[in-house]
KENU-380031 format. One record per residue (C-alpha): y, z, x; residue number from 1. Coordinates in steps of 0.25 Angstrom, whole numbers, padded with zeros to 4 digits. Example, Ala and Ser with C-alpha at 12.3 -4.5 7.8 and 13.67 -1.06 7.14 Angstrom:
+-------+-------+-------+-----+
:     y :     z :     x : num :
+-------+-------+-------+-----+
: -0018 :  0031 :  0049 :   1 :
: -0004 :  0029 :  0055 :   2 :
+-------+-------+-------+-----+
% end
This chain:
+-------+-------+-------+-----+
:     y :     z :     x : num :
+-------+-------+-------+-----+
:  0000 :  0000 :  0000 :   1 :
:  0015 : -0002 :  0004 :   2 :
:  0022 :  0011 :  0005 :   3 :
:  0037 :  0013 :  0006 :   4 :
:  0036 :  0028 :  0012 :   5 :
:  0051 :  0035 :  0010 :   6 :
:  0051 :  0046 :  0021 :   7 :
:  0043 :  0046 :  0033 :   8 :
:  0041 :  0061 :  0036 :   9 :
:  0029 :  0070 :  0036 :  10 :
:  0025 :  0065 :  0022 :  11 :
:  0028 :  0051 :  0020 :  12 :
:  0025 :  0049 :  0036 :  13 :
:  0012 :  0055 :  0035 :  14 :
:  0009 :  0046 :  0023 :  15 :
:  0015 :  0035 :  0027 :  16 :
:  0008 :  0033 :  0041 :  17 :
: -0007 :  0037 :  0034 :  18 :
: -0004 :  0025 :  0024 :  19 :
:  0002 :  0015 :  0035 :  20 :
: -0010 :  0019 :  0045 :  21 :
: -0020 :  0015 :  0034 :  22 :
: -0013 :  0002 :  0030 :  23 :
: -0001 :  0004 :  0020 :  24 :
:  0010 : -0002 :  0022 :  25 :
:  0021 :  0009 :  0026 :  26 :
:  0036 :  0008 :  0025 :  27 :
:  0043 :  0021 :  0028 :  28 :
:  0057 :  0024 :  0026 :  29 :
:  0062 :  0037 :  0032 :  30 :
:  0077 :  0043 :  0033 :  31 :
:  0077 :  0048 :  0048 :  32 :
:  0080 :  0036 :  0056 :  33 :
:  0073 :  0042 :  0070 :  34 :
:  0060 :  0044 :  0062 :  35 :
:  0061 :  0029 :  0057 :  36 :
:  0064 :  0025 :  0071 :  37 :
:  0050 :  0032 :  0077 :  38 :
:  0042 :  0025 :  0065 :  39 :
:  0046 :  0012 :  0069 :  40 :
:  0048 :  0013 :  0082 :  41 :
:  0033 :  0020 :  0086 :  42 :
:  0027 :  0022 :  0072 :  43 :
:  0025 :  0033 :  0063 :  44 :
:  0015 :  0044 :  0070 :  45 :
:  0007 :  0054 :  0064 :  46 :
:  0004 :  0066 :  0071 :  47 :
: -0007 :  0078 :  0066 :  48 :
: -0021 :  0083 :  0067 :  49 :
: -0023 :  0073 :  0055 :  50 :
: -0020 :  0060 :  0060 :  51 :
: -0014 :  0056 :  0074 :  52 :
: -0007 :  0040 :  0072 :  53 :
:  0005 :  0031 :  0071 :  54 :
:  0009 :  0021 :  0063 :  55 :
:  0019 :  0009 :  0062 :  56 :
:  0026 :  0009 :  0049 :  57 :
:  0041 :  0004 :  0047 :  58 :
:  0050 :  0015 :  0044 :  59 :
:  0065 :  0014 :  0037 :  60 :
:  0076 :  0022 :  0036 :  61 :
:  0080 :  0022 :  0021 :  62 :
:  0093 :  0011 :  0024 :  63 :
:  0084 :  0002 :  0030 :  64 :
:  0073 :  0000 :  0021 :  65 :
:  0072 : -0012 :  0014 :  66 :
:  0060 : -0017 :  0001 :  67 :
:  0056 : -0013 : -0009 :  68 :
:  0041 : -0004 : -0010 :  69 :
:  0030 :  0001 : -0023 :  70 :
:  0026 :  0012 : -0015 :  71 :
:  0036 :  0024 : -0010 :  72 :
:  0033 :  0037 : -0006 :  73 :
:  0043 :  0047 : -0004 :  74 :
:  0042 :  0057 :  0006 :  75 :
:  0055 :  0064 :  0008 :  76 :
:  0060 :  0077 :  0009 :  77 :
:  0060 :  0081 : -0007 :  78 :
:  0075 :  0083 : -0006 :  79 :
:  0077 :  0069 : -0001 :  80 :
:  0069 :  0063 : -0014 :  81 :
:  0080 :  0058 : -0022 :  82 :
:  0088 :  0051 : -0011 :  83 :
:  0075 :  0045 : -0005 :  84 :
:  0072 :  0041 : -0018 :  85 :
:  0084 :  0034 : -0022 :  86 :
:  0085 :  0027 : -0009 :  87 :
:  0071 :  0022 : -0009 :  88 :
:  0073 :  0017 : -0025 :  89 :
:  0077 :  0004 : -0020 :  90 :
:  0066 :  0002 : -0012 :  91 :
:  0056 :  0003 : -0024 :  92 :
:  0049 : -0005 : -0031 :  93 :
:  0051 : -0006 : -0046 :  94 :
:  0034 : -0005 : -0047 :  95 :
:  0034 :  0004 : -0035 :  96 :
:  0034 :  0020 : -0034 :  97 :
:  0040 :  0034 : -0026 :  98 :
:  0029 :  0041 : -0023 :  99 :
:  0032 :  0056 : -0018 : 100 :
:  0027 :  0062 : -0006 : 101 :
:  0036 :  0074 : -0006 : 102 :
:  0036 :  0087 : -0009 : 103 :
:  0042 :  0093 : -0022 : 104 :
:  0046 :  0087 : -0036 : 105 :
:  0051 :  0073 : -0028 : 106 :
:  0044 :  0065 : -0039 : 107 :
:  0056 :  0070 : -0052 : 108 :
:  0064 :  0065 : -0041 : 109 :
:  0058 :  0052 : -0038 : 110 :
:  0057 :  0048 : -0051 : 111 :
:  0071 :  0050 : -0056 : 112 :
:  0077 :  0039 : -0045 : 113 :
:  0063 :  0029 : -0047 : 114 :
:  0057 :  0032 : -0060 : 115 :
:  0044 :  0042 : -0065 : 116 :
:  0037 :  0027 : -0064 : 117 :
:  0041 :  0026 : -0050 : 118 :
:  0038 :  0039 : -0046 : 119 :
:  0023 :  0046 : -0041 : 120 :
:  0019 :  0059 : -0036 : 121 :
:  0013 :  0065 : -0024 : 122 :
:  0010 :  0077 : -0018 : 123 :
:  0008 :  0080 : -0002 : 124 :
:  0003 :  0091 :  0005 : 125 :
: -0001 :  0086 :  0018 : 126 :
:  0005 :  0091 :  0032 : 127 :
:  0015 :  0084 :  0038 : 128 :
:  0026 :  0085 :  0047 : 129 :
:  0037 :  0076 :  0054 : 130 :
:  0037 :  0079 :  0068 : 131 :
:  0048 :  0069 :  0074 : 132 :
:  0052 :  0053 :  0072 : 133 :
:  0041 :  0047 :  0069 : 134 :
:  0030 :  0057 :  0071 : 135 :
:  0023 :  0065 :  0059 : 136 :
:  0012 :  0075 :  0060 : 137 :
:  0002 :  0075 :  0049 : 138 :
: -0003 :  0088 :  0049 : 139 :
: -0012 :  0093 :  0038 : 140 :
: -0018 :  0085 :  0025 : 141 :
: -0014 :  0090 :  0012 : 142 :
: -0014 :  0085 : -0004 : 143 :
: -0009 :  0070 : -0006 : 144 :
: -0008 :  0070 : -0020 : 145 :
:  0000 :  0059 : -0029 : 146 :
:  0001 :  0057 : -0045 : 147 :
:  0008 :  0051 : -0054 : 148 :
:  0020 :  0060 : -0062 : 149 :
:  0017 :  0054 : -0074 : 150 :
:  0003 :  0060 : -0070 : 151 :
: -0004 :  0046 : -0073 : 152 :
: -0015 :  0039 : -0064 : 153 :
: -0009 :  0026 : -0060 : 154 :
: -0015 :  0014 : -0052 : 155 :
: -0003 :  0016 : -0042 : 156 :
: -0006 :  0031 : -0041 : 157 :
: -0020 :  0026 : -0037 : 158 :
: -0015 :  0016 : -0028 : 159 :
: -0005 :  0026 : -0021 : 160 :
: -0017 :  0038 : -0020 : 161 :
: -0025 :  0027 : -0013 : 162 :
: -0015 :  0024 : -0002 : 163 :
: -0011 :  0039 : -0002 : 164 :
: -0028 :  0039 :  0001 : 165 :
: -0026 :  0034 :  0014 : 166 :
: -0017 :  0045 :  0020 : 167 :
: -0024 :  0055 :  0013 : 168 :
: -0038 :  0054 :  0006 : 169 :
: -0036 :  0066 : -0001 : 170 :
: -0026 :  0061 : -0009 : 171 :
: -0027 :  0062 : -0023 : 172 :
: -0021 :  0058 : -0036 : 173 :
: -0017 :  0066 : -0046 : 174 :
: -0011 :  0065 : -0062 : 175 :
: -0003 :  0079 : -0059 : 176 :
:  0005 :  0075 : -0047 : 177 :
:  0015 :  0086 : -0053 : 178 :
:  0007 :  0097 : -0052 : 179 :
:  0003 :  0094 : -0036 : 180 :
:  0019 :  0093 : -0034 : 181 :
:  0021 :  0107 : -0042 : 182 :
:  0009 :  0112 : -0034 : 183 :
:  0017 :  0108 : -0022 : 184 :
:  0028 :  0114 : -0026 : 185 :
:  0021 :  0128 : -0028 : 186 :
:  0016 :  0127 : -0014 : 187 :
:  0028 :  0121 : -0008 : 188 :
:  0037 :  0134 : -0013 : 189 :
:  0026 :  0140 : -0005 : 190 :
:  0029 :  0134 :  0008 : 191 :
:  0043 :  0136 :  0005 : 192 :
:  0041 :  0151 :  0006 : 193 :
:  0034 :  0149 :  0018 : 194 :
:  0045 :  0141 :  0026 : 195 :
:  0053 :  0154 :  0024 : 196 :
:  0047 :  0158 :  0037 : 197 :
:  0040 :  0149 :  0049 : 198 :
:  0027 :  0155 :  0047 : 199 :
:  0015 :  0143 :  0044 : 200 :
:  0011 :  0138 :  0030 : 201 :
: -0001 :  0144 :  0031 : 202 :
:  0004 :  0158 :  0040 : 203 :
:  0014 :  0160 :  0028 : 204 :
:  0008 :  0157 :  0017 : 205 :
: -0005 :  0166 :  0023 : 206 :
:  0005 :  0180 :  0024 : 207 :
:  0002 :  0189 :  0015 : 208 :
:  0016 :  0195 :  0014 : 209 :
:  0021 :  0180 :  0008 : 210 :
:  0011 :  0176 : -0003 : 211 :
:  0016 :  0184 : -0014 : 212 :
:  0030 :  0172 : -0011 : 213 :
:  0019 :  0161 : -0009 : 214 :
:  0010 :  0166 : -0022 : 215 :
:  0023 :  0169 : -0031 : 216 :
:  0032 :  0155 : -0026 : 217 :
:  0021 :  0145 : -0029 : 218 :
:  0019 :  0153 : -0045 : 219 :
:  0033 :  0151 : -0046 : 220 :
:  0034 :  0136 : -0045 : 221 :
:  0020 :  0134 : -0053 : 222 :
:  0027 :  0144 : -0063 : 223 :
:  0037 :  0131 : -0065 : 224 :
:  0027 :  0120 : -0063 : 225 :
:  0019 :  0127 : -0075 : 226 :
:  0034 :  0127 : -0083 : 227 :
:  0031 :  0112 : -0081 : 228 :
:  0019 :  0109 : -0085 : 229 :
:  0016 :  0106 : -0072 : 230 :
:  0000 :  0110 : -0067 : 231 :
:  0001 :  0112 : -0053 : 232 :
: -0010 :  0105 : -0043 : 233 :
: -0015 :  0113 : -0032 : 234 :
: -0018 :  0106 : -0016 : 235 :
: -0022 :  0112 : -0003 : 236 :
: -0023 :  0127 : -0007 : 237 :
: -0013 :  0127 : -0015 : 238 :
: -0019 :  0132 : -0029 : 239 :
: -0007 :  0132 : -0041 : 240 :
: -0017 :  0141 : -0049 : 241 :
: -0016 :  0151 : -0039 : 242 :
: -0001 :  0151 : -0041 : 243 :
: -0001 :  0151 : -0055 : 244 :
:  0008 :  0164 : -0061 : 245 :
: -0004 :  0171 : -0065 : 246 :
: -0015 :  0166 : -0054 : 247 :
: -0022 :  0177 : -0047 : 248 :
: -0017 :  0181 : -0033 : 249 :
: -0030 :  0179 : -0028 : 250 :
: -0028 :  0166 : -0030 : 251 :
: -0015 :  0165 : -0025 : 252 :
: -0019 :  0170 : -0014 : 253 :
: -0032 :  0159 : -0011 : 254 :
: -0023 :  0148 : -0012 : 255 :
: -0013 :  0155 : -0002 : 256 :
: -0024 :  0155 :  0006 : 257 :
: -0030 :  0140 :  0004 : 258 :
: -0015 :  0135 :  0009 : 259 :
: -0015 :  0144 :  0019 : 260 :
: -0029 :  0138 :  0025 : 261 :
: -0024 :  0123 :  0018 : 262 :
: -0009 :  0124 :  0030 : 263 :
: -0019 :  0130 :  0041 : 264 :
: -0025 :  0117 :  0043 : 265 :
: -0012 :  0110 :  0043 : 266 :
: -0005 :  0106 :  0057 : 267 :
:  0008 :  0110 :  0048 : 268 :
:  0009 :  0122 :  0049 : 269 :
:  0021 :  0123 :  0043 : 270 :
:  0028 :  0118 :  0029 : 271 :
:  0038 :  0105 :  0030 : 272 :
:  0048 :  0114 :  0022 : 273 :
:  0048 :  0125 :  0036 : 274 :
:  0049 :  0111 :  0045 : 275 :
:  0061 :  0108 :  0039 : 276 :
:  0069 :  0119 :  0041 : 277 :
:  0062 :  0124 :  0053 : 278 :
:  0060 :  0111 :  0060 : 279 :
:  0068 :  0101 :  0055 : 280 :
:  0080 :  0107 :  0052 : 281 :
:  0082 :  0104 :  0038 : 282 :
:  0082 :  0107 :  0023 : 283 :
:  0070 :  0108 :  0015 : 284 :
:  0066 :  0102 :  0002 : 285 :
:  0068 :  0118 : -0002 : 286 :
:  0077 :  0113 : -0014 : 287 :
:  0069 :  0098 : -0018 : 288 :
:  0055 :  0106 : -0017 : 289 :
:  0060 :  0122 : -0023 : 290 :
:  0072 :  0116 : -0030 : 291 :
:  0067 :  0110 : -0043 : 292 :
:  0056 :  0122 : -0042 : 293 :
:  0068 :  0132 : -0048 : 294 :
:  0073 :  0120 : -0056 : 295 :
:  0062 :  0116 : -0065 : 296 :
:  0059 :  0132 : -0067 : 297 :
:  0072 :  0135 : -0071 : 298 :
:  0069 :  0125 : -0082 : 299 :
:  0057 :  0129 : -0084 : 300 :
:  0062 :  0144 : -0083 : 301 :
:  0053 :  0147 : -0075 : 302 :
:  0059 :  0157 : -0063 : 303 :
:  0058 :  0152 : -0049 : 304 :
:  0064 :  0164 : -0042 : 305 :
:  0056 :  0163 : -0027 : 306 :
:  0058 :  0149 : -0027 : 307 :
:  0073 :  0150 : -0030 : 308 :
:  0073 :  0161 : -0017 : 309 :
:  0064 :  0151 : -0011 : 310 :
:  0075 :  0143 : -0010 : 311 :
:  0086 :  0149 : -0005 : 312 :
:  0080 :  0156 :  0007 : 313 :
:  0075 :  0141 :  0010 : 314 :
:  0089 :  0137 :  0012 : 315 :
:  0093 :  0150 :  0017 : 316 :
:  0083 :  0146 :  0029 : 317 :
:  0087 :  0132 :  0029 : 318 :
:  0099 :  0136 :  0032 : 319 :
:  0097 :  0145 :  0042 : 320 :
:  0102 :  0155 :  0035 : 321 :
:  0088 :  0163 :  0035 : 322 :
:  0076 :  0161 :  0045 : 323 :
:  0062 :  0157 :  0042 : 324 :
:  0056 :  0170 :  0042 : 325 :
:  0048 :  0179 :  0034 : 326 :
:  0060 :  0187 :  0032 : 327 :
:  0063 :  0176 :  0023 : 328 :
:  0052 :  0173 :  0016 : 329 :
:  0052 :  0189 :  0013 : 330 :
:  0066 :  0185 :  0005 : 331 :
:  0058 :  0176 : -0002 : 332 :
:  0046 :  0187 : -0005 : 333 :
:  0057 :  0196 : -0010 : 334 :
:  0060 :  0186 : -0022 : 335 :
:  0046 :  0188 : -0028 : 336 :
:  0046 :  0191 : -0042 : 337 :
:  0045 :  0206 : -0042 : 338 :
+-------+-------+-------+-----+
% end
C-alpha cells in the first residue's frame, strides 16, 4: 500500500520504516527539517533489541510536500492534531483517510477538519523512542489495535489491519476502537502520575507508597468513560475491570503487577511523556491527552478531581517551577479523595 505517513518520530517512524522494509510505499512528511535531512541523506535507521536496520524512504517537511494520498497516518504529538490535520487536508484524497496513530482522543479531532468518513481509529502501545536525526529506537512490542469510529468492519479497515500485519503480527482489529483509546486514556493518566518523578515505569508503578494514585487515577477517567457509554478494552496488563469503582483491590493490584512485568521487558524504561520534559525539553500533550478528560466529565458530571491536580503540577514541572521527585508525586497522593 501507499502510505503518506504525517510525523516521522517514534510512532510514525517505527511504522513507517517496518512498512517501507516490507514493500510499501512510504512518503514521510515530518516538521523538523535536521531529522528530514538524516532520512534522506542516510536513511531512516531503526535501533533496539527488536529490529536493527535502515531504510530509504523520502521525507518532507510540511511546505515541500506535494500529491495527493488515500492512506494517512498521523502520528503527531496530540496537541499538534489540528494543525497537522488541517495542513495535511490538501494533500487527501477525497476517497482517502487519516488514520491516527497517537495518543488521546485525536480522532474528534481529525474528523471535525476531514469528516467521520474520512477518519479511522488506532491504538499503539508499542515502545519507541527518537534518539536523534534520523535515528529511532524501537524498544519493546505492544498493542496495534485499529477500528472504525463508526464501529463497522469495513473492507479498508481490512485492507489497513493487513498492512499494519507487516510491522506487527499481533495487530488486530476491532468494532470498539473507543474503548481501547479510553482504555488508553485510564492508563496513560497513570503514566502521567509516574513522570512526577524520574523513577521507571515499572519501578513507579511497582512502589507501594503510590498505588492508592495509580488505582484511584485510572477509576476516575473510567468513571467518565462509563458516563459515555464507553466499554473500555484492556492491553498489555492493563485490565479496565480491575479499575472499575467497585473492582476488588485484589484486583487492582494484579494488574499493577502485570504492567509492572509488561514495562520490565521494554528497553524504554521510561514514558514519552517523562522524555519530553526530562529529555527533550518541552511541553507535553498534558492538556491534549488529560484536558478533555476533566471536559467531558464535567458534562458528564462526573468529578475529576486527581486528574484536574494532575495537571497543574504537570505544568508546575514543566516549568520548572517544581522538580521531578517524589516529593511531588506526594502533592498528587494528598489530593486522593479522602
Amino acid at each position: 500500500m501507499n502510505f503518506l505517513i504525517w510525523g516521522a518520530g517514534a510512532i510514525g517512524g517505527t511504522i513507517g520504516a517496518h512498512l517501507a522494509r516490507a514493500g510499501h510505499d512510504i512518503t514521510f512528511v515530518d516538521r523538523a527539517q535536521d531529522h528530514v535531512v538524516a532520512i534522506n541523506a542516510v536513511g531512516l535507521r531503526i535501533e533496539g533489541p527488536l529490529a536493527e536496520f535502515s531504510v530509504r524512504i523520502p521525507a518532507f517537511t510540511p511546505d515541500a510536500l506535494a500529491g495527493e494520498f488515500e492512506h494517512v497516518v498521523l502520528a503527531v504529538k496530540a496537541q499538534d492534531t489540528e494543525a497537522a490535520t488541517r495542513a495535511l487536508a490538501p494533500h487527501l484524497r477525497a476517497d482517502g483517510y487519516v488514520v491516527s496513530a497517537q495518543n488521546g482522543l485525536n480522532e474528534l479531532v481529525i474528523k471535525r477538519t476531514v469528516g467521520d468518513a474520512r477518519t479511522i481509529g488506532c491504538f499503539v502501545n508499542f515502545g519507541a523512542d527518537y534518539l536523534e536525526p534520523g535515528v529511532i529506537q524501537y524498544a519493546g512490542r505492544g498493542a496495534v489495535v485499529v477500528g472504525e469510529i463508526d464501529g463497522s468492519i469495513t473492507t479498508r479497515l481490512k485492507e489497513l489491519h493487513r498492512a499494519l500485519s507487516d510491522f506487527d503480527d499481533r495487530a488486530i482489529v476491532t468494532a470498539n476502537i473507543w474503548g481501547f483509546l479510553w482504555g488508553k486514556l485510564a492508563y496513560g493518566a497513570q503514566l502521567f502520575a509516574t513522570a512526577l518523578t524520574n523513577d521507571s515505569i515499572a519501578d513507579a508503578l511497582a512502589d507501594p507508597r503510590y498505588r492508592d494514585v495509580y488505582v484511584e487515577i485510572a477509576r476516575e477517567v473510567l468513571r467518565v468513560a462509563k458516563a459515555r457509554g464507553i466499554t473500555p478494552e484492556g492491553f498489555n496488563g492493563f485490565d479496565p475491570l480491575a479499575f472499575a469503582p467497585e473492582a476488588d483491590r485484589v484486583k487492582s493490584e494484579r494488574s499493577l503487577d502485570e504492567m509492572v512485568a509488561f514495562n520490565r521487558k521494554s528497553a524504554k524504561t521510561h514514558s514519552g511523556i517523562w522524555r519530553d520534559i526530562a529529555v527533550r525539553k518541552r511541553r507535553t500533550e498534558t492538556d491534549a491527552q488529560l484536558g478533555p478528560i476533566v471536559t467531558l466529565g464535567a458534562d458528564a458530571g462526573v468529578p475529576t478531581p486527581l486528574v484536574t491536580r494532575l495537571i497543574e503540577l504537570m505544568h508546575e514541572v514543566e516549568d520548572g517551577r517544581r522538580p521531578q521527585s517524589h516529593e511531588t508525586l506526594d502533592l498528587l497522593k494528598a489530593a486522593l479523595p479522602g
